[in-house]
C-alpha positions, 0 to 999 in steps of 0.5 A: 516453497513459496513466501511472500516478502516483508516490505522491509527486504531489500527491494529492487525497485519501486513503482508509481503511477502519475496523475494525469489532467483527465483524471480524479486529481485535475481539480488539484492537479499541481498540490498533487503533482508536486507530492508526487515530485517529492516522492519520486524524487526521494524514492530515486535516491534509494533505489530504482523508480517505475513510473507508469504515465499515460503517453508520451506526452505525459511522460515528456511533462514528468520528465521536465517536472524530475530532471535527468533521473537514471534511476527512473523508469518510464511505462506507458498504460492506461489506468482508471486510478493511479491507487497502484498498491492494489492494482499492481503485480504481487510479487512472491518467492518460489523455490528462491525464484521471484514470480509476479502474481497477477490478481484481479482487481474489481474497483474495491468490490465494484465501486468505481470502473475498473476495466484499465487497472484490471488490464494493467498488469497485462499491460506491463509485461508487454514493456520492456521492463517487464519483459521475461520476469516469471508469473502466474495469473489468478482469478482472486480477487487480491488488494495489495493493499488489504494484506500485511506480510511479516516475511516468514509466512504470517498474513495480518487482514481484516474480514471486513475486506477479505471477507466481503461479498463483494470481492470473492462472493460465494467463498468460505473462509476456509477457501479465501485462506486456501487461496493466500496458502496456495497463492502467497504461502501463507501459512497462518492468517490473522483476522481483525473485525475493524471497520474502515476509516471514515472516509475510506473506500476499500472496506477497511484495508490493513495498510491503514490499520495495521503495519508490520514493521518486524515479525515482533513489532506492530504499528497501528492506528490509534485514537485516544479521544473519546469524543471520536468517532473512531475510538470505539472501532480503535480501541477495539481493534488495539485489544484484539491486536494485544490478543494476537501472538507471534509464532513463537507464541509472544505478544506483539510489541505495538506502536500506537500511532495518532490519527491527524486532525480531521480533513474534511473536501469541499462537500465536508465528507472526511477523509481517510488521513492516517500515519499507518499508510507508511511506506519502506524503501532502502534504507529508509521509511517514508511517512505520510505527514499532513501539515498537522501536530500530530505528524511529529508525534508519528515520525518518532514512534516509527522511528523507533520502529526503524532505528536503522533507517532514515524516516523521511516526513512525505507531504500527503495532505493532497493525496487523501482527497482521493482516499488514498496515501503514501502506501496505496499510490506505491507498490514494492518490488523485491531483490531479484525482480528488477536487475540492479 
């Protein structure tokens, strides 16, 4: 039997990749890296860290930057983006035993140069770390970020990305889901028809939609002003959402999370800021927050979502100049992947 974890299960470690100078973030590099500093930082409190980075050199700069951390793990690649939630190892159960699945990436549908995120994942398994630790590769091509896992065989997705052409161009619906069937063990599969937020490039990834946060429980972007752009496309999404039942044929509870004010970069192109793009750790969830009123707002109604665990404000106002957040720069690994 195969199942693909929640990200809410205890995990064994999580892994990062750190902005290099060469890279997207040089003109921000230091709001960016300080971010990442936080990150890392809290995450290590929790549970172990990777952290790919580009040479020794590089890793000598994190080093200095985080102190003496035994919790933290270093590997060395090369990556064309440091987005790791989509480029990075799938991890599923088979049987109890965790396999690592190795995906391929096209740079979101052939949008941006690829070859070193492609690579990376063949790159790991020649560390140390990764060493020994069973896995499968495959020609999908699969986005961490693009799927939602309740834990118990339920995948939440949008057709907008899964469906593209330009990701497994020729494949029916029916193949796609034969492949997260045969892949992930998903034995059901719910399709949202939303498009992507202004200023996002994945074709409408679900970690900026929709989270699970229990097999019962959603949180999802929400807009309650009728002026914006979004409303329409939100709204929408939030009925068919109150449409979906559990396995046990219940509607979900769901979470309306606000959307921030709108970033805007220099050249006034909006950016994709948003409170879904959460991510789970041990104990404790952490929210990407914007330097905006709304991001009370949202840490309380994940609280809720999480009355056991710490919620921890993350600054990511920085990380979205590049179209991302908190859940598309990390990637969980389950218990029994890493030893403790």
């Amino acid at each position: 039997m195969i199942r693909f974890p929640a990200e809410w299960e205890h995990q064994s470690a999580v892994l990062i990749a750190w902005p290099h100078a060469s890279g997207d973030f040089s003109t921000r590099l230091n709001a960016v890296e300080a971010s990442y500093q936080f990150i890392a930082l809290t995450i290590a409190q929790h549970q172990r860290l990777v952290i790919v980075c580009h040479d020794v050199i590089h890793q000598q700069h994190i080093q200095a930057l985080l102190g003496e951390q035994p919790q933290i793990s270093f590997c060395q690649a090369q990556l064309n983006d440091i987005w790791v939630r989509d480029t990075v190892f799938l991890t599923v159960e088979i049987d109890g035993q965790v396999q690592l699945c190795n995906f391929r990436f096209n740079g979101w549908g052939e949008k941006y140069p690829h070859e070193f995120d492609n690579a990376l994942n063949t790159t790991l398994l020649t560390t140390t770390l990764f060493a020994g630790i069973a896995h499968q590769e495959s020609e999908f091509i699969l986005e961490g970020g693009s799927i939602e896992s309740d834990g118990a065989g339920t995948l939440l997705t949008t057709r907008q990305c899964l469906l593209n052409e330009n990701r497994n161009k020729g494949l029916s619906v029916i193949d796609i889901e034969q492949h997260l069937q045969n892949s992930l063990g998903a034995q059901r599969i719910l399709w949202l028809d939303q498009e992507n937020l202004t200023g996002d490039d994945t074709d409408a990834h679900i970690d900026t939609l929709a989270r699970f946060c229990s097999s019962s429980t959603i949180a999802y972007t929400a807009c309650t002003d009728e002026t914006d752009p979004h409303y329409q496309g939100l709204h929408a999404m939030h009925e068919q959402l109150a449409a979906l039942r559990t396995v046990d044929n219940l509607p979900y509870h769901l979470v309306p999370l606000p959307m921030p004010k709108a970033i805007y970069d220099e050249q006034g192109q909006q950016l994709p800021a948003n409170y879904a793009n959460f991510l789970i750790i041990n104990g404790a969830v952490m929210v990407p927050v914007y330097d905006d009123p709304h991001d009370d707002i949202a840490l309380a109604r994940l609280a809720e979502c999480f009355p056991e665990r710490k919620i921890i404000a993350t600054p990511c106002r920085s990380l979205v100049h590049q179209y991302g957040s908190l859940h598309c720069m990390t990637m969980q690994f389950p218990a029994g992947v890493f030893a403790v």
